[in-house]
BALOBA-1460 file (C-alpha; in Angstrom, 3 decimals):
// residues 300
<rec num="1" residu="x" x="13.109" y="-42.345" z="-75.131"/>
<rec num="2" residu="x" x="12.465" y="-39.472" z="-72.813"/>
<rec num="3" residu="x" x="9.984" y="-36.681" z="-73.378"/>
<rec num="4" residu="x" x="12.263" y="-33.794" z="-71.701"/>
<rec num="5" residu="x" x="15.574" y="-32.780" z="-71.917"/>
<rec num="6" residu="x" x="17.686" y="-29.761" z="-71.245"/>
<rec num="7" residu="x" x="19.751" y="-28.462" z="-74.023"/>
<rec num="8" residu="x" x="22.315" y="-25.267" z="-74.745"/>
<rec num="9" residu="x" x="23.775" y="-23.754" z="-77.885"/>
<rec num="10" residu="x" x="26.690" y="-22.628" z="-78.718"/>
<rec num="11" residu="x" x="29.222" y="-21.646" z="-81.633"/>
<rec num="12" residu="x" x="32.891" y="-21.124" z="-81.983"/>
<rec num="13" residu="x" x="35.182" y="-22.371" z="-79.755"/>
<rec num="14" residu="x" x="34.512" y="-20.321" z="-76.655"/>
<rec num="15" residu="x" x="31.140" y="-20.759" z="-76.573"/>
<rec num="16" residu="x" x="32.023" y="-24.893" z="-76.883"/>
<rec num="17" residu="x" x="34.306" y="-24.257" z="-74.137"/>
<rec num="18" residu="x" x="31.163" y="-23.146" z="-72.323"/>
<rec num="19" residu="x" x="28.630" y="-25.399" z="-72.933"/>
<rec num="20" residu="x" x="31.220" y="-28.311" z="-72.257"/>
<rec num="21" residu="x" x="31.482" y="-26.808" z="-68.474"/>
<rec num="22" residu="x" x="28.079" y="-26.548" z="-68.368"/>
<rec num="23" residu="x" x="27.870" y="-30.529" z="-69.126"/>
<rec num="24" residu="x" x="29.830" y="-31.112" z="-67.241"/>
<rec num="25" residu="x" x="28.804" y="-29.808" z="-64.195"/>
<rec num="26" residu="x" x="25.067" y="-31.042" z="-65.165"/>
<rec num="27" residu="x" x="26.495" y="-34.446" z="-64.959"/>
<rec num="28" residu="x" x="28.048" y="-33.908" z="-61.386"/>
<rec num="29" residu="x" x="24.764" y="-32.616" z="-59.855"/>
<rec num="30" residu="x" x="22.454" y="-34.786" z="-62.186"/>
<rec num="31" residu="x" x="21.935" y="-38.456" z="-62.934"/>
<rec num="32" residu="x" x="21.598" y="-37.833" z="-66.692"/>
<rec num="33" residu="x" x="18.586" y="-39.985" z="-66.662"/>
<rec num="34" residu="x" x="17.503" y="-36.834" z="-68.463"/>
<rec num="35" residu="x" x="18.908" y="-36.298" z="-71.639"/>
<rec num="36" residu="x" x="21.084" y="-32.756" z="-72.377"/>
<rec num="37" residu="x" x="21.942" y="-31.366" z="-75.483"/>
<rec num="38" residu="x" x="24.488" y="-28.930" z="-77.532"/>
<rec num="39" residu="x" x="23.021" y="-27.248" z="-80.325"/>
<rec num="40" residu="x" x="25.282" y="-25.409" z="-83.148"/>
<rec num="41" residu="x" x="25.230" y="-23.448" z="-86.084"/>
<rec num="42" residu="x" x="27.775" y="-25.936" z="-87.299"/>
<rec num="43" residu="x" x="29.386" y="-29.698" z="-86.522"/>
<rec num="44" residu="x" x="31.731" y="-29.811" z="-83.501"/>
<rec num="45" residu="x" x="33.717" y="-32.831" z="-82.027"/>
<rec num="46" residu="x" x="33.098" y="-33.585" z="-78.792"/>
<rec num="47" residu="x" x="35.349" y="-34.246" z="-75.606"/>
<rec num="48" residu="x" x="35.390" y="-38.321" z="-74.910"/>
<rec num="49" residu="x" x="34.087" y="-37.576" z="-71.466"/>
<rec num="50" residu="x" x="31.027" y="-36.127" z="-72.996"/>
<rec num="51" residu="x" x="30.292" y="-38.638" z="-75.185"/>
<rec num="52" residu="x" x="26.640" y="-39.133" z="-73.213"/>
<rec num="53" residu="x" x="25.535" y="-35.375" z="-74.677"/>
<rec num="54" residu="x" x="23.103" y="-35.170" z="-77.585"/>
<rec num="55" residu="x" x="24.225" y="-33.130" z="-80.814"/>
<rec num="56" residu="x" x="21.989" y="-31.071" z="-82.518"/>
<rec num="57" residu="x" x="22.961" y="-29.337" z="-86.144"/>
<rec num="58" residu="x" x="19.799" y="-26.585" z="-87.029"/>
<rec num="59" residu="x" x="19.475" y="-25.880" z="-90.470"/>
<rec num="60" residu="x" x="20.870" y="-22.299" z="-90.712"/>
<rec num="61" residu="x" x="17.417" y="-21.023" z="-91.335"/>
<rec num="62" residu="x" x="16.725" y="-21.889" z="-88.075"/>
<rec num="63" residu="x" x="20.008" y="-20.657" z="-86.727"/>
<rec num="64" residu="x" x="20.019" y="-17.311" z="-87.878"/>
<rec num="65" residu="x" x="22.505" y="-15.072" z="-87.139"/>
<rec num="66" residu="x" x="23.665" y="-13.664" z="-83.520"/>
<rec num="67" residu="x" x="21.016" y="-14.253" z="-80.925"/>
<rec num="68" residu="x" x="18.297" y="-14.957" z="-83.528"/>
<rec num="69" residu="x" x="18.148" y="-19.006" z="-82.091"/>
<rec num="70" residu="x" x="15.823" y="-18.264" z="-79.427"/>
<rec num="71" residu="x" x="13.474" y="-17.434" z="-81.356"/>
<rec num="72" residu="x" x="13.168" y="-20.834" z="-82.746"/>
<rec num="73" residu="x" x="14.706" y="-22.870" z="-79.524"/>
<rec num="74" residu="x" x="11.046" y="-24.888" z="-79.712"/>
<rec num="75" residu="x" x="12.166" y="-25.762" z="-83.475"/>
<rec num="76" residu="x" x="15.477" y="-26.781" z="-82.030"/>
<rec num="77" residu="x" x="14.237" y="-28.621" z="-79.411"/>
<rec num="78" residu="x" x="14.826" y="-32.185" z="-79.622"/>
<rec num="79" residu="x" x="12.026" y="-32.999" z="-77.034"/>
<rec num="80" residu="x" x="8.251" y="-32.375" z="-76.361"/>
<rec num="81" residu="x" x="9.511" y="-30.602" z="-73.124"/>
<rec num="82" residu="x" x="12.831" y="-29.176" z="-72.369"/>
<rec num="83" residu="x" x="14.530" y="-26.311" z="-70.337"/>
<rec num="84" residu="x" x="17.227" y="-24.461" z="-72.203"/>
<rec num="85" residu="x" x="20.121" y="-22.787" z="-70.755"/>
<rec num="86" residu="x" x="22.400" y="-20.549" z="-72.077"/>
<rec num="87" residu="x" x="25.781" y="-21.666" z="-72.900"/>
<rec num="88" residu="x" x="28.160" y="-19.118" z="-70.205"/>
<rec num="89" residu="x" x="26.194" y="-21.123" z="-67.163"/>
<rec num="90" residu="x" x="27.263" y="-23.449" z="-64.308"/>
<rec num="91" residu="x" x="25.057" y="-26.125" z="-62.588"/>
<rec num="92" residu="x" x="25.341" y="-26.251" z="-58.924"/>
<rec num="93" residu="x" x="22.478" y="-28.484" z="-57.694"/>
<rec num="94" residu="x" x="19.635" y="-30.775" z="-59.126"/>
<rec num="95" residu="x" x="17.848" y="-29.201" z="-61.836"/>
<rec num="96" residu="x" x="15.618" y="-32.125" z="-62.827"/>
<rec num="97" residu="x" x="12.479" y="-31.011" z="-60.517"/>
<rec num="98" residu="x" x="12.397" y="-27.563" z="-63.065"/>
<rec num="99" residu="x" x="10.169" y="-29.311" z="-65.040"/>
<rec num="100" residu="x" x="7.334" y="-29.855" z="-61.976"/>
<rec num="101" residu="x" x="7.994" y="-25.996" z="-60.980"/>
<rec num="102" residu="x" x="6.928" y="-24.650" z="-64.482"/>
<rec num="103" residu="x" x="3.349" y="-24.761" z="-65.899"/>
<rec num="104" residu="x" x="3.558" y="-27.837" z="-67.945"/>
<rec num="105" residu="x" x="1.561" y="-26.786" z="-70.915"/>
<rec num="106" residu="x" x="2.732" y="-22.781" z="-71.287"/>
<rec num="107" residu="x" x="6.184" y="-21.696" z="-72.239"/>
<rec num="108" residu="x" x="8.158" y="-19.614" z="-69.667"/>
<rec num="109" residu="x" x="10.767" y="-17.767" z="-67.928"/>
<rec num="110" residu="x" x="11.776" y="-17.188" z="-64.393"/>
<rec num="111" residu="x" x="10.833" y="-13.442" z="-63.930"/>
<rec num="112" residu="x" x="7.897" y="-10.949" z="-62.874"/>
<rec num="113" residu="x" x="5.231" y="-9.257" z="-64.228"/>
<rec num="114" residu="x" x="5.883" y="-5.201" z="-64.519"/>
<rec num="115" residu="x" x="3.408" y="-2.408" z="-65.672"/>
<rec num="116" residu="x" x="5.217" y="0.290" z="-65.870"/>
<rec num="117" residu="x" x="9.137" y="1.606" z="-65.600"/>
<rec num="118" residu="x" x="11.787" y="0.847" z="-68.237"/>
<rec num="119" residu="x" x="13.491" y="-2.050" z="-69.259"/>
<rec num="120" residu="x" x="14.924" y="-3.508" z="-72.099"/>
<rec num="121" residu="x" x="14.743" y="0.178" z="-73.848"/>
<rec num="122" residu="x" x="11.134" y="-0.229" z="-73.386"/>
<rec num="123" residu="x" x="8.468" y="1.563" z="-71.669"/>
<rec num="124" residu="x" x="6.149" y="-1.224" z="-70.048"/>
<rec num="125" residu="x" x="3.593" y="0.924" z="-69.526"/>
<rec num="126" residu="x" x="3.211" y="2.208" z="-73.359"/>
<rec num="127" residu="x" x="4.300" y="-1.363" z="-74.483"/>
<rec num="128" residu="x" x="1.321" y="-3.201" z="-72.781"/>
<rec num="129" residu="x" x="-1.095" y="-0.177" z="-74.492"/>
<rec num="130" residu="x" x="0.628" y="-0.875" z="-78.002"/>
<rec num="131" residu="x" x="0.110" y="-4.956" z="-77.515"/>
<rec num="132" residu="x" x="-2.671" y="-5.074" z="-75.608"/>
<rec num="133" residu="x" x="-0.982" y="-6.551" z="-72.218"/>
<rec num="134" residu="x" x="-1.830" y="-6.813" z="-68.625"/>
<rec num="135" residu="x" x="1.438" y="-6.847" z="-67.715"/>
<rec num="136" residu="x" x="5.325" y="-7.413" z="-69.584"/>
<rec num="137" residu="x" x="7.825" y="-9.991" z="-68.102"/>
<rec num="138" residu="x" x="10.682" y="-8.959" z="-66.672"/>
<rec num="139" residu="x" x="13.336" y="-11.761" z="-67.010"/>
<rec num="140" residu="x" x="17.090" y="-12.832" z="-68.078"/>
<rec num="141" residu="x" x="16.886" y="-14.890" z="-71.125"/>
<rec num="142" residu="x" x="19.548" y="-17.187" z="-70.125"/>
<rec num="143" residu="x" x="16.500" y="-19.505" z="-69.332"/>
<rec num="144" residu="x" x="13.358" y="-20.343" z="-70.879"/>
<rec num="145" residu="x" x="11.098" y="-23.410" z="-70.506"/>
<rec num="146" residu="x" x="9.582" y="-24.475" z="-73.743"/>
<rec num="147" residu="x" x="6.668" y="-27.167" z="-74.535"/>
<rec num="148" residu="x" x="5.462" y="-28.139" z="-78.275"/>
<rec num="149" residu="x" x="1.997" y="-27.684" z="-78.028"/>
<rec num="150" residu="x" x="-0.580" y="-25.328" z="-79.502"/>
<rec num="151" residu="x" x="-0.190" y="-22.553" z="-77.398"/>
<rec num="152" residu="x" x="3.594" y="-22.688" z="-77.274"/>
<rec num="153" residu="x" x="3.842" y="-22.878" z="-81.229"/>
<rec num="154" residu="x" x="1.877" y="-19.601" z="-81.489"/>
<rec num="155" residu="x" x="3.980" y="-17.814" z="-78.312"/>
<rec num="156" residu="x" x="6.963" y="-18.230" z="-80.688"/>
<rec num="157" residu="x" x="5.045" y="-17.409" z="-83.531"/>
<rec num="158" residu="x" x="3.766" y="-14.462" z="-82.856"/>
<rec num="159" residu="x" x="7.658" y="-13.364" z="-81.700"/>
<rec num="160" residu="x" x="8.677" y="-14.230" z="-85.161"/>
<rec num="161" residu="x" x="6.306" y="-11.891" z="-86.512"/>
<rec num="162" residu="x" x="6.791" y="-9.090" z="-83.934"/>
<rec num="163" residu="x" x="10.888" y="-10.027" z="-85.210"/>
<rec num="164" residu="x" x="9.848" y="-9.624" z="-88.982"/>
<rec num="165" residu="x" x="8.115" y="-6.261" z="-88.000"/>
<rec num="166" residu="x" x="9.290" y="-2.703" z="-88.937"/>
<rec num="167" residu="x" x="8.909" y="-2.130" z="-85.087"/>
<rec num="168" residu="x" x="12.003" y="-1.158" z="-83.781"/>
<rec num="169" residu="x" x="13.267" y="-3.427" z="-80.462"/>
<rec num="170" residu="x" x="16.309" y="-3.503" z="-78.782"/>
<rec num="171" residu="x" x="19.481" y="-4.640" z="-80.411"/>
<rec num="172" residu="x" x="22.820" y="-4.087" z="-80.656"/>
<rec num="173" residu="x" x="25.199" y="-3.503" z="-84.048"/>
<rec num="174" residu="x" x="25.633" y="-7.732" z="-84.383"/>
<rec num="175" residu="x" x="22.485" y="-8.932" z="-83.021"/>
<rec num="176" residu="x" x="18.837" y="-8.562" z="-81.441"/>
<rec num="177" residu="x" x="18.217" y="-9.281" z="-78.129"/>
<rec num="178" residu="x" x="15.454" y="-12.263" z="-77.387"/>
<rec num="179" residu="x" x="14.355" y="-10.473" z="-74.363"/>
<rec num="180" residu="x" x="11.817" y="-7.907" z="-75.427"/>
<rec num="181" residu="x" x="10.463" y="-9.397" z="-78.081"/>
<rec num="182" residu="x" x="9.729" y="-13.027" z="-75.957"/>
<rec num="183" residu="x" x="8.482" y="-10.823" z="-73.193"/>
<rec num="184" residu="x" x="5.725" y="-9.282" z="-75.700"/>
<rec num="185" residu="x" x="4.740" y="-12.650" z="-76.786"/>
<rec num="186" residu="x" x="4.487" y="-14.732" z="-73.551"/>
<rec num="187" residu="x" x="2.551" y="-11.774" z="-71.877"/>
<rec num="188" residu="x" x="0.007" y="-11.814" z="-74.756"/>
<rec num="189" residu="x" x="-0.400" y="-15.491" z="-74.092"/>
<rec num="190" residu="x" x="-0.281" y="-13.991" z="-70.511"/>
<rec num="191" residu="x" x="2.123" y="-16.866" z="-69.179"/>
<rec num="192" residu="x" x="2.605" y="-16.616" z="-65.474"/>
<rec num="193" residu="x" x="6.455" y="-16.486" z="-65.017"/>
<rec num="194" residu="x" x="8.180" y="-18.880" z="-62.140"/>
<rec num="195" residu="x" x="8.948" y="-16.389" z="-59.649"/>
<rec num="196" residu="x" x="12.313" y="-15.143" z="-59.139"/>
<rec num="197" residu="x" x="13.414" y="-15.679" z="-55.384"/>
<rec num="198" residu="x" x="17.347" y="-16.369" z="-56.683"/>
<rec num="199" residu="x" x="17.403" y="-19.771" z="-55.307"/>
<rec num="200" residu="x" x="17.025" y="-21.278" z="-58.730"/>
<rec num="201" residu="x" x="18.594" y="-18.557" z="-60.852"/>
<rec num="202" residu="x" x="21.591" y="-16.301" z="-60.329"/>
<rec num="203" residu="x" x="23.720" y="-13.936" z="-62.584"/>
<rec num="204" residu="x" x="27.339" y="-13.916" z="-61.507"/>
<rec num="205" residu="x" x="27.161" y="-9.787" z="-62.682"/>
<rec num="206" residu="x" x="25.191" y="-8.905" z="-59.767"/>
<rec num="207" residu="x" x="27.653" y="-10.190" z="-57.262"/>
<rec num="208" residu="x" x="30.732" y="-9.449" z="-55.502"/>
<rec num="209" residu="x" x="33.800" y="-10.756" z="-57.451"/>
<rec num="210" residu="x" x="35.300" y="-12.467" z="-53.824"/>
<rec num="211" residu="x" x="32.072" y="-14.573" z="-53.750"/>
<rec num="212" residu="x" x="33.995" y="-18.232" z="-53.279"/>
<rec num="213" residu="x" x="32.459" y="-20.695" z="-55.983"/>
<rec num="214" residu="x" x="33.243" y="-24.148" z="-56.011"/>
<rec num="215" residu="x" x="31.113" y="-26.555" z="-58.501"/>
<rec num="216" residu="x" x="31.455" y="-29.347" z="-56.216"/>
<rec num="217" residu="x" x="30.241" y="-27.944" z="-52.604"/>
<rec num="218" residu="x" x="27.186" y="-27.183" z="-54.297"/>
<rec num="219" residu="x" x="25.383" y="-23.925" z="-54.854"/>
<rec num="220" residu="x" x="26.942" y="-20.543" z="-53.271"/>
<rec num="221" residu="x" x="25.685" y="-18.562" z="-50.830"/>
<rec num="222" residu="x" x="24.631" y="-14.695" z="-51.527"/>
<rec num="223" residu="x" x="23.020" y="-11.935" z="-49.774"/>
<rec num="224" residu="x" x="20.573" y="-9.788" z="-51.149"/>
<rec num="225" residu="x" x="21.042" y="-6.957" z="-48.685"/>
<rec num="226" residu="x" x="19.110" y="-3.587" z="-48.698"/>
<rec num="227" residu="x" x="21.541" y="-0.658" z="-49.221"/>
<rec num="228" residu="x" x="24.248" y="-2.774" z="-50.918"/>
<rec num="229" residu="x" x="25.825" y="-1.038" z="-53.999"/>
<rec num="230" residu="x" x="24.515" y="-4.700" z="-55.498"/>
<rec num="231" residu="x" x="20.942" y="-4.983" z="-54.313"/>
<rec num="232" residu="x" x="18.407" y="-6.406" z="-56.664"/>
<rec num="233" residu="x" x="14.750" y="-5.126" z="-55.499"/>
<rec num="234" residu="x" x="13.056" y="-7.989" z="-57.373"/>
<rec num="235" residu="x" x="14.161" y="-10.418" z="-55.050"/>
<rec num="236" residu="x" x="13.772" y="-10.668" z="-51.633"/>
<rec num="237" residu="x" x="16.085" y="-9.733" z="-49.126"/>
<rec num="238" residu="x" x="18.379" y="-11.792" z="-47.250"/>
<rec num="239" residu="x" x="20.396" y="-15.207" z="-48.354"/>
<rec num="240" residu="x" x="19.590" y="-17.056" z="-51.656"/>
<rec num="241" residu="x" x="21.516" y="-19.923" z="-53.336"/>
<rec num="242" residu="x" x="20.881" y="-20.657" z="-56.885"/>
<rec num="243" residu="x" x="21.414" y="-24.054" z="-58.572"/>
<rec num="244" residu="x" x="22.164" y="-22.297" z="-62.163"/>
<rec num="245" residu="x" x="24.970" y="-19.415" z="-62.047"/>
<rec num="246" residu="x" x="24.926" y="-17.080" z="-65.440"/>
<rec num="247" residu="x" x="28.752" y="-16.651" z="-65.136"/>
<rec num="248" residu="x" x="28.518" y="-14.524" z="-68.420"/>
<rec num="249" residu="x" x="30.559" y="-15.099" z="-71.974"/>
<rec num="250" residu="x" x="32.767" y="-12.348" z="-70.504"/>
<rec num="251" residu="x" x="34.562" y="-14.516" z="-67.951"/>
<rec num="252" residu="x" x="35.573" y="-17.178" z="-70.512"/>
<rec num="253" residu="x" x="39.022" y="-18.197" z="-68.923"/>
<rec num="254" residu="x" x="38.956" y="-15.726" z="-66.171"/>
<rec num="255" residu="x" x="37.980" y="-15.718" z="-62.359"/>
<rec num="256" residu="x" x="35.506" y="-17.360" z="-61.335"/>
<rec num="257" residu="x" x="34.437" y="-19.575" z="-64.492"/>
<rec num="258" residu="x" x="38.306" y="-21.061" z="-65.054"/>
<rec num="259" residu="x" x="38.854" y="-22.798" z="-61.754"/>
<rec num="260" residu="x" x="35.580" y="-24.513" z="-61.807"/>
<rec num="261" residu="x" x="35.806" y="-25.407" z="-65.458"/>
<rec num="262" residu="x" x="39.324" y="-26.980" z="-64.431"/>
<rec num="263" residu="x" x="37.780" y="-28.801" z="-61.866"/>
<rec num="264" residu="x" x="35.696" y="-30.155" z="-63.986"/>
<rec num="265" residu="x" x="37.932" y="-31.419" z="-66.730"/>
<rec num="266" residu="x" x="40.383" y="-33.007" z="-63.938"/>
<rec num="267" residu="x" x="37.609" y="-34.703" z="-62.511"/>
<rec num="268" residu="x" x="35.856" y="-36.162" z="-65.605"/>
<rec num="269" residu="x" x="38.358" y="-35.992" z="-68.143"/>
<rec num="270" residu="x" x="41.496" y="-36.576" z="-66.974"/>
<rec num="271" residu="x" x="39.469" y="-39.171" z="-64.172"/>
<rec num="272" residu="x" x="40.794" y="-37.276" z="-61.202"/>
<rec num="273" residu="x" x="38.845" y="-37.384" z="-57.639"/>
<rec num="274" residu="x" x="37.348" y="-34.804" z="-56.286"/>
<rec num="275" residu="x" x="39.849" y="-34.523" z="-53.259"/>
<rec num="276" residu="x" x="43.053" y="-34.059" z="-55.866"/>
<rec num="277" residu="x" x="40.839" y="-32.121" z="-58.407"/>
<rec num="278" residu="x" x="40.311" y="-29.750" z="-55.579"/>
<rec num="279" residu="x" x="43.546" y="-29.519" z="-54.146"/>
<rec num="280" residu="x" x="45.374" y="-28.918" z="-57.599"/>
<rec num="281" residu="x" x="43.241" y="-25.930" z="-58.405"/>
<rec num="282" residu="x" x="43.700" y="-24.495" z="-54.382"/>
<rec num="283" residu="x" x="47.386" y="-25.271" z="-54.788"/>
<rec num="284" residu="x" x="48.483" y="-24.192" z="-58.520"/>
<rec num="285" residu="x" x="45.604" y="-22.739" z="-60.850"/>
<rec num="286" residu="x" x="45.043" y="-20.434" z="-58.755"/>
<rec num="287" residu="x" x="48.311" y="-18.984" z="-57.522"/>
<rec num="288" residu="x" x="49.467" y="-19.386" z="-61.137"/>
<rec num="289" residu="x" x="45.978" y="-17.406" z="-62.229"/>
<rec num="290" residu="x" x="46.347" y="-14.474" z="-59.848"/>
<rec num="291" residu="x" x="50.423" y="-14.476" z="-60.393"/>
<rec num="292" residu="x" x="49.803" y="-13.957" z="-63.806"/>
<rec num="293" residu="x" x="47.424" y="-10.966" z="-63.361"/>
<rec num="294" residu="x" x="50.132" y="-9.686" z="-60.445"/>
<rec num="295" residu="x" x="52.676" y="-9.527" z="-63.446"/>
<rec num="296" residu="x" x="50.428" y="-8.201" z="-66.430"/>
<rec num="297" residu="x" x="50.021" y="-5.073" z="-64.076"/>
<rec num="298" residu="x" x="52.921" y="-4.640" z="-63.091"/>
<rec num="299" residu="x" x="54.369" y="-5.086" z="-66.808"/>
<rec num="300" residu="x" x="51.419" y="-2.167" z="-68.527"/>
C-alpha cells in the first residue's frame, strides 16, 4: 500500500460533479500508481469509470459544517503523505513530482511570505505582532500539502484552537474561511511555502474568459503581463502554465469547466477516443452551449 495519495472533498451533487472531473482528468495526466481520493460528509455512488478512486466517509465531527474540513484534512487523510485539492479543480499535467517539490516533513501551501498589507481582512503586519510571526502566508487554499508527523499534528492543532477562539477571523454568513487561520498556524511553525511562479497553480478568476482550455493538450498558456487589468504582482511576469486550474464552484456547468468535463466523460465513460471526444464538443457542445446563452439574452 502506498504512503501518499492525493485526495478532494466534496458534498452534494455539484460538488460530486466536481471532484468526478477532477478524477478524471487526474487519471488522463497520471498513472494512478498513486492513489486519489473523494472525501464526503455523507455516502455517494460512484461513476463505473471511477471505480479505481478511494472513498472516504469522516465522522461528522470531523466534517463540520461549511469549510470547517480543512481544518482536519490531516484527520481525513487516508495516507502518511498526501496533497489535497479542492473539489472545483482540473488537472492538466503530471502532478506526482508535488510530493519531491514540498518539504517532506512540514505541512504547506504554494504561496509567499508577507509582512505587512492586507489580506484575508487581516493586517499582516499587526497579525505577526499579535502571534508572534516573522512573516504570514499568503496563499489560495485550494491546495495544501499535509504530512502526519509531530510537527504537522500541532500546525493543525494549534488552528483548531485559534478556530475555537473568541478571536474574530474572516468568514462569511455559512462558513469560515481556512485561509487565515492556516496561514497563522503554518507561519508559527514558520513553514517555508513552495513558491508561487503559476506554473504549478492557477485560478481560472484571474484570467481572461477567451483563454482556450482543453484537458487533453495539456496545461494552458497565460501571460502575466504588467499593466493588464489582470496582473498578479506575486508572480512573475511573462508566460506561465499551470498543471492544476482552480476553475471555481461558480462555473459548475458553464464555460470553461463544461466542455472539458464533457470531454472527459466521453472519453472515459462512454469509452470514446480522444479524436471523437474532441470533435463532438468543437462540433455540438459548444455551438449548442453558446446558442443557448445567444437565446436566454435575447429572451430577458
Amino acid at each position: 500500500m502506498t504512503d501518499k495519495c492525493f485526495f478532494t472533498y466534496a458534498t452534494g451533487k455539484k460538488y460530486l460533479d466536481l471532484a468526478f472531473a477532477l478524477a478524471r482528468s487526474y487519471k488522463f495526466h497520471n498513472n494512478i500508481a498513486i492513489p486519489f481520493y473523494i472525501a464526503s460528509k455523507f455516502d455517494f455512488d460512484l461513476p463505473n469509470d471511477l471505480a479505481w478512486v478511494g472513498k472516504i466517509i469522516p465522522p461528522p465531527e470531523v466534517s463540520g459544517n461549511g469549510l470547517e474540513f480543512k481544518l482536519h484534512l490531516l484527520e481525513i487523510s487516508p495516507t502518511p503523505v498526501s496533497v489535497f485539492i479542492d473539489a472545483d479543480t482540473l488537472i492538466y499535467d503530471d502532478i506526482s513530482l508535488l510530493f519531491d517539490k514540498f518539504n517532506p516533513i512540514m505541512p504547506n501551501v504554494i504561496g509567499l511570505k508577507i509582512t505587512d498589507g492586507n489580506w484575508v481582512d487581516e493586517d499582516a503586519a499587526a497579525a505577526c505582532a499579535e502571534f508572534g510571526l516573522k512573516y504570514m502566508i499568503r496563499y489560495c487554499g485550494a491546495l495544501y500539502y499535509l504530512v502526519k508527523n509531530e510537527t504537522g499534528y500541532a500546525v493543525f492543532n494549534y488552528a483548531d484552537s485559534l478556530y475555537k477562539s473568541s478571536r474574530p477571523f474572516q468568514r462569511n454568513e455559512h462558513t469560515m474561511y481556512d485561509e487565515p487561520i492556516m496561514s497563522i498556524a503554518l507561519s508559527k511553525f514558520e513553514a517555508d511555502p513552495l513558491p508561487d511562479d503559476g506554473n504549478i497553480w492557477g485560478d481560472l478568476v484571474h484570467f481572461n474568459d477567451d483563454t482556450p482550455l482543453n484537458v487533453f493538450k495539456g496545461p494552458p498558456m497565460f501571460n502575466n503581463s504588467p499593466g493588464s487589468y489582470n496582473f498578479k504582482f506575486w508572480l512573475p511576469a511573462g508566460e506561465y502554465q499551470p498543471m492544476m486550474l482552480h476553475v471555481g464552484s461558480g462555473n459548475h456547468n458553464k464555460n470553461p469547466w463544461l466542455f472539458d468535463d464533457i470531454r472527459l466523460k466521453l472519453h472515459f465513460k462512454y469509452h470514446l477516443s480522444i479524436t471523437i471526444a474532441s470533435l463532438l464538443v468543437k462540433l455540438f457542445v459548444r455551438p449548442a452551449y453558446f446558442f443557448g446563452r445567444r437565446l436566454k439574452r435575447i429572451l430577458k
